[in-house]
N, C-alpha and C positions, 0 to 999 in steps of 0.2 A: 512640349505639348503633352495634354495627359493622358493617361489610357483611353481614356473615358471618350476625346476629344476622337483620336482615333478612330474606334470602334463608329462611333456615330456618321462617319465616312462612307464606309461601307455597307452602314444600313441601308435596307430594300424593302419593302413591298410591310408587311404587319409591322416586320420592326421596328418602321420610320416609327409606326403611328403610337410604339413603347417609347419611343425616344424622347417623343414630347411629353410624355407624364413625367421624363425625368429634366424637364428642362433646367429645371429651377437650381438642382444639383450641379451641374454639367457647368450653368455660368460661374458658379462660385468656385469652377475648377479649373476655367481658362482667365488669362490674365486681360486686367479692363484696359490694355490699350498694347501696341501690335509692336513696340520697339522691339521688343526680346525676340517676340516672333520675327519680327524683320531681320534681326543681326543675324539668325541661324540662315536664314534664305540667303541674304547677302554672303554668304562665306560659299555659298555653293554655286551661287550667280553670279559672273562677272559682267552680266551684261547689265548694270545698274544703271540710273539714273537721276542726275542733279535734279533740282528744280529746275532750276534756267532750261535743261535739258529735255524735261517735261511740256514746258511753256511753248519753247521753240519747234515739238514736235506735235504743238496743238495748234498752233497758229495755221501751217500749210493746210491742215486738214479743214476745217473750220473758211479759211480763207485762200482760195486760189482762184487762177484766171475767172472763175466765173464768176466774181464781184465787176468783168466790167459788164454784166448785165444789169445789174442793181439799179441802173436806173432807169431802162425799159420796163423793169415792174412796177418801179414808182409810175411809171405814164402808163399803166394799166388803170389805177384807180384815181389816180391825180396826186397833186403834191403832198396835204398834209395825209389822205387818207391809205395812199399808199406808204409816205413814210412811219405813218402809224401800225399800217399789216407788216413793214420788216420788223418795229421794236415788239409786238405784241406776239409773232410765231419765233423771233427771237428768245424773247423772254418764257414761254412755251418748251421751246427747246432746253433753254439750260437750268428748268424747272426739272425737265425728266430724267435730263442727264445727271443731273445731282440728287436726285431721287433715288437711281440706279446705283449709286456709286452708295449713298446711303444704304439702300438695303444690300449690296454687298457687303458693308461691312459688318452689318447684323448677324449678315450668313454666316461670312468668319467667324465670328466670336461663337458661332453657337457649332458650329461642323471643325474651326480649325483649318480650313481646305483657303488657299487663295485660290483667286475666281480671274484668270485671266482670260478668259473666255464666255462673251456674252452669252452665248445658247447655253453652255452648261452653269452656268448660275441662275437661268430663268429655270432649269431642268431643277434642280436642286429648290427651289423655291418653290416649284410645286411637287416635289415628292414630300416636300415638309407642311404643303397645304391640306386641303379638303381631302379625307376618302377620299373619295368619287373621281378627283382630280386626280389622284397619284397613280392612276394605272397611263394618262396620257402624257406625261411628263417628258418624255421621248422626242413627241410627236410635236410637243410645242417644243422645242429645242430644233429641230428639223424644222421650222419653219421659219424660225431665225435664222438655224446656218443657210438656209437658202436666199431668205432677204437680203443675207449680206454680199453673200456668193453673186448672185445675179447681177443687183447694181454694180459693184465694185469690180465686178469681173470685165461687163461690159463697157466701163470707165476707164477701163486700161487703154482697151484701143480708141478712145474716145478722145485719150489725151495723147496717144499716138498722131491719131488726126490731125488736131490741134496744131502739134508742135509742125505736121507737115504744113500744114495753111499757114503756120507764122513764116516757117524756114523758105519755103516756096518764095511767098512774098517778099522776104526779105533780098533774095539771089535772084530774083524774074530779070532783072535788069541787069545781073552779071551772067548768067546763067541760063537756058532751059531746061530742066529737068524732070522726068516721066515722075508718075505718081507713084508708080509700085516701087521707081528705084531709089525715090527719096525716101518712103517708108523701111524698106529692105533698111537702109545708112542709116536713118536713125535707129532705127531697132538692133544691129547692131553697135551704136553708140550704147547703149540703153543695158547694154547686155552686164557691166559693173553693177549700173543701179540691182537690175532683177537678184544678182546672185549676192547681194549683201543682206546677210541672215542677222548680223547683230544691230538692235534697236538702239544702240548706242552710237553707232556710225550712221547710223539714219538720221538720227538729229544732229552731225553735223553737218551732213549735207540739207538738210532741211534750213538750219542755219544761214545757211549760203544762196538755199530758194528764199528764206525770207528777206535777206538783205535785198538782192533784185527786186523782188518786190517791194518793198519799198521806195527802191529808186521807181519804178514802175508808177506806183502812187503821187513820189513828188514831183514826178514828170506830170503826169496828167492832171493832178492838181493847180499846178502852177497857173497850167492854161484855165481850168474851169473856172479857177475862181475868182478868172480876171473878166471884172464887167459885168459883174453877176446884174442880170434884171432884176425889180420889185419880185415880191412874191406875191405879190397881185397880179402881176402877169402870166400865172401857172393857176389851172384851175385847181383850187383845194382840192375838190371832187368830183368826181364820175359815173355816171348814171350805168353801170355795168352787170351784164346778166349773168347769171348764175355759170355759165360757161366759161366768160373771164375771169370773174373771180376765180371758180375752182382751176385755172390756167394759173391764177397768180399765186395760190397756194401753193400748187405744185413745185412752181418752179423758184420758190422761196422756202421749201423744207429741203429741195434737194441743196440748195446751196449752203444748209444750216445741217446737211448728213454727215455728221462725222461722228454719230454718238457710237460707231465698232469699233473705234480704238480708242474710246476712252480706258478700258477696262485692261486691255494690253499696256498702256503708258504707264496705267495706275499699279498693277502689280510690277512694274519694273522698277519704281521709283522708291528712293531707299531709307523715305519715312513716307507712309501713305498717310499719315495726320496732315502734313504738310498739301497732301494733293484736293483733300475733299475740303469741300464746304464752300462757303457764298465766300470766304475773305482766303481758299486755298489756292494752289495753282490752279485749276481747274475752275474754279467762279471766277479767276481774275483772266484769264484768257477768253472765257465768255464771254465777259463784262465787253472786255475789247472789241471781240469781232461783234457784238450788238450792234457797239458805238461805232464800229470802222461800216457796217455795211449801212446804216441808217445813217449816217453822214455822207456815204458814197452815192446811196443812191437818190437823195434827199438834193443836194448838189448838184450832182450828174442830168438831173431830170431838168432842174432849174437853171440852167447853163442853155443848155440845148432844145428842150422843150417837145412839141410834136416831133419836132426831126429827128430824135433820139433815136439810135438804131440800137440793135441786142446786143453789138457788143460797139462799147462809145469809142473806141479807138477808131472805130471808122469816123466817126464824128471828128476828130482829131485832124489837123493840117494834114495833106500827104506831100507838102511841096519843100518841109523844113527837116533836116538830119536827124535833130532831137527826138522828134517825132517819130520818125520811118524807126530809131533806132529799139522803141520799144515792142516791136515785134520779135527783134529777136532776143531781148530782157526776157518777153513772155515765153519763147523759149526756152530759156534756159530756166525760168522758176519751173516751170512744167515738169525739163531733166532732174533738177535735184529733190522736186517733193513729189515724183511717182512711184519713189520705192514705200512712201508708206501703204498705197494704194495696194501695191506688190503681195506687202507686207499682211494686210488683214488675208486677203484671200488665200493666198498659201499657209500662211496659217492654219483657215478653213482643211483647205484641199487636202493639204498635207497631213492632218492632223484623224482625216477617214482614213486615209490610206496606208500609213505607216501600219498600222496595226493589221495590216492584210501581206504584211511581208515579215519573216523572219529573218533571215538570213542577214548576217551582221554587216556587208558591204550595202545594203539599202538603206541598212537604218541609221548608215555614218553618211551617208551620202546622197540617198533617195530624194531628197529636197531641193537640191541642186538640180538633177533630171527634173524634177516637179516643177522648177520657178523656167529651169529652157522652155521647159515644155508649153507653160502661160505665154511666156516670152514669142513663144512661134504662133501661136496660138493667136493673141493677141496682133502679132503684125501680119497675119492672113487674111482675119478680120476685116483688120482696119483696109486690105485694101478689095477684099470682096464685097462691102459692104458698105457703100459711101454715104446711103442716106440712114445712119447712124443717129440720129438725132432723134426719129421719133422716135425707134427703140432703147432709148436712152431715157425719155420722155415718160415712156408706156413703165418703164420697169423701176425708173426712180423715183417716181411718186408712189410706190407702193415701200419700198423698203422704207424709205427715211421717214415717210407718215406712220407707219407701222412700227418700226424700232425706235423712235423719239418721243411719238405720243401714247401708244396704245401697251408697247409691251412694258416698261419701267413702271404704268400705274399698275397693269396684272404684277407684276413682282413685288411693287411694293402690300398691294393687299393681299397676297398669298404670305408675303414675311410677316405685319401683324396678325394675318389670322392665327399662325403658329403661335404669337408672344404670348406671354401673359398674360389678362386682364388687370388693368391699375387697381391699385384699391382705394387710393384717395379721390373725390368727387372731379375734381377739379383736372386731373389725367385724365379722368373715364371722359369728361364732355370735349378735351383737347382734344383724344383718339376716338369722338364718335364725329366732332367734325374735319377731321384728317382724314378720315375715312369718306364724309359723304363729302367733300372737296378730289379728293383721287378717283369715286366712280364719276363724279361729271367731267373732270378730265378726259374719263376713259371712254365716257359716251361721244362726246368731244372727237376724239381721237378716233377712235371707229368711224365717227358718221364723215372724217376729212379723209379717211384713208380708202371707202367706200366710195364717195362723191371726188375723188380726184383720181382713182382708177378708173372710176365710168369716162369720165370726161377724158381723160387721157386713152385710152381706149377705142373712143366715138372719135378722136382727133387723129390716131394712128388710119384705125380703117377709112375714113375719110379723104385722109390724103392719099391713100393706096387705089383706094375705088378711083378719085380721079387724076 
């Protein structure tokens, strides 16, 4: 890395705004593609990762238990119109997510610094933006690590729950067992997952959550897609008010929330050429769960129809093994991909707090205390707190609307306004419609992240009043 590459690290406040007269210098000084860089990081990090490794630690995130909702949202707006709102806030999504991952790599080449961390890359994009903008840089970084903090944090005990209402169900007929004590046992089970710190061991247990899933999949497909009705028998569309709708947004970005570990996968990975773009890991694991949730719920809806419940496993036989037996499948995917969950927000958490401790037995160890401490944390929650769902409702539609649609188009127009300006005609009208396509994005993205906090919101206090 060159001096030059360095130095620009550390610039703050007027510096930044010298850094860019020298921009032009500074690229002709770092190298146009990240190998060399990589090899030098790979020698100091053992915690790397394959492709395959990458892919397999995309999939749980992107896809878990809550695909068997996918098709009570299709029967929010009817067959084709709701199969069209999963492919279209699909395609939404891995517009932003590969947007972010883009201007990541801009940041790189121009600071040197990898970006494993979404708040300080959005931080970093605007110290290198507008004046005016660079004294708030901070403050938009803190409103990220919060976004993510919140949902994510509250998702822990969320899938704590969960695993309790599979596992209950599964033992009711062997067993009676209280709520708090089945929570207590899984959470003790749980306690492996919490304390494993390397992101390499995370994919393969993730590995092993996807394979159940899977079987999970061929299980319930088997049944759905025998005897399928006409699709004239499912209304195309739905005459639906501005309330449902923004319900079905909602609760189809939260399912499509996984763009905080994009950024941690991506710097672990041990050629990131391999991870970005429409044809990298990262566009083909999209591609996927597009196709997997717009087929599931597309399907799911058309099987079963009005009687569609929120989650279709109820829709499922309860008198046949096969069947009863995928409860506790969805258990155990639950067990092996909640350490990613784990994984972002200690990250977060850990990543304030270290730096408020000196002393060398916290900073070998303090992270450990940090994930118990979630870990308790977490399973007190889960059992103080049973109607969990709207506060799940109220706080996930604000993060995954906010960090998939609204912050990746801000970063990306804070990283052109820093470049360049093209000189050949034909660049300049590329980047002036790249530009005026990212602010309607972003208005886009504001006005669903505003109109599904109100609604979500009016739908919490609603239930609480009565």
């Amino acid at each position: 890395m060159s001096s030059e590459s360095t130095e620009l690290v550390s610039l703050n406040g007027t510096e930044l705004q010298e850094s860019q007269l020298n921009y032009s210098s500074l690229r002709e000084n770092i190298e146009p593609n990240d190998d060399s860089r990589n090899q030098e990081y790979i020698t100091k990090n053992k915690d790397m990762l394959t492709d395959f490794q990458g892919f397999m630690l995309l999939l749980p995130t992107y896809i878990g238990i809550g695909f068997l909702g996918l098709p009570y949202m299709v029967k929010l707006l009817g067959l084709w119109y709701g199969s069209a709102g999963l492919l279209l806030f699909g395609a939404l999504n891995e517009i932003g997510v590969l947007m972010l991952t883009g201007s990541v790599s801009r940041l790189t080449e121009r600071t040197g610094e990898r970006f494993s961390d979404f708040g300080r890359a959005a931080e970093m994009s605007m110290k290198l933006g507008p004046p005016c903008l660079q004294p708030h840089a901070g403050k938009f970084r803190l409103s990220i690590d919060l976004c993510i903090i919140i949902p994510y944090g509250l998702f822990m005990p969320d899938l704590i729950a969960a695993m309790n209402l599979f596992l209950k169900d599964f033992l009711h007929q062997y067993i009676d067992i209280n709520d708090a004590l089945s929570i207590i046992g899984i959470s003790g089970l749980l306690l492996p997952i919490y304390m494993t710190r390397r992101m390499k061991l995370l994919s393969y247990l993730a590995t092993i959550g996807n394979i159940t899933l899977f079987v999970i999949i061929i299980i319930s497909f088997q049944y759905i897609c025998q005897d399928l009705p006409d699709t004239k028998m499912r209304p195309a569309a739905k005459l639906v008010d501005f309330l449902s709708f923004t319900s079905f947004v909602n609760d189809v970005m939260f399912s499509y929330g996984g763009i905080a570990l994009a950024l941690p996968i991506r710097e672990r990975m041990k050629s990131t050429k391999h991870f970005d773009g429409w044809n990298g890991v990262l566009g083909l694991a999209l591609m996927f769960v597009i196709s997997f949730h717009v087929g599931c719920g597309f399907f799911g809806y058309l099987k079963f129809g009005e009687i569609t419940q929120v989650n279709y496993i109820l829709n499922l036989p309860h008198d046949q093994w096969i069947y009863k037996s995928l409860k506790m499948l969805s258990f155990l995917t639950l067990y092996f991909t909640i350490g990613t969950t784990v994984f972002i927000v200690t990250e977060l958490v850990w990543g304030y707090l270290k730096d408020k401790f000196s002393m060398e037995l916290i900073q070998n160890y303090g992270e450990y205390f940090c994930r118990f401490f979630l870990l308790i944390v977490s399973c007190a929650f889960t059992i103080l707190v049973p109607e969990l769902e709207l506060l799940i409702s109220l706080t996930g539609c604000f993060g995954p609307v906010y960090l998939t649609l609204v912050v990746p188009m801000v970063i990306t127009l804070l990283t052109l306004y820093a470049e360049e300006e093209p000189s050949l005609l034909v660049k300049k009208l590329k980047r002036k419609v790249s530009i005026m396509c990212f602010v309607i994005l972003l208005i886009f993205g504001i006005y669903s992240m505003i109109a599904g906090f109100s609604v979500a919101l009016y739908t919490a206090l609603y239930h609480i009043v009565l």
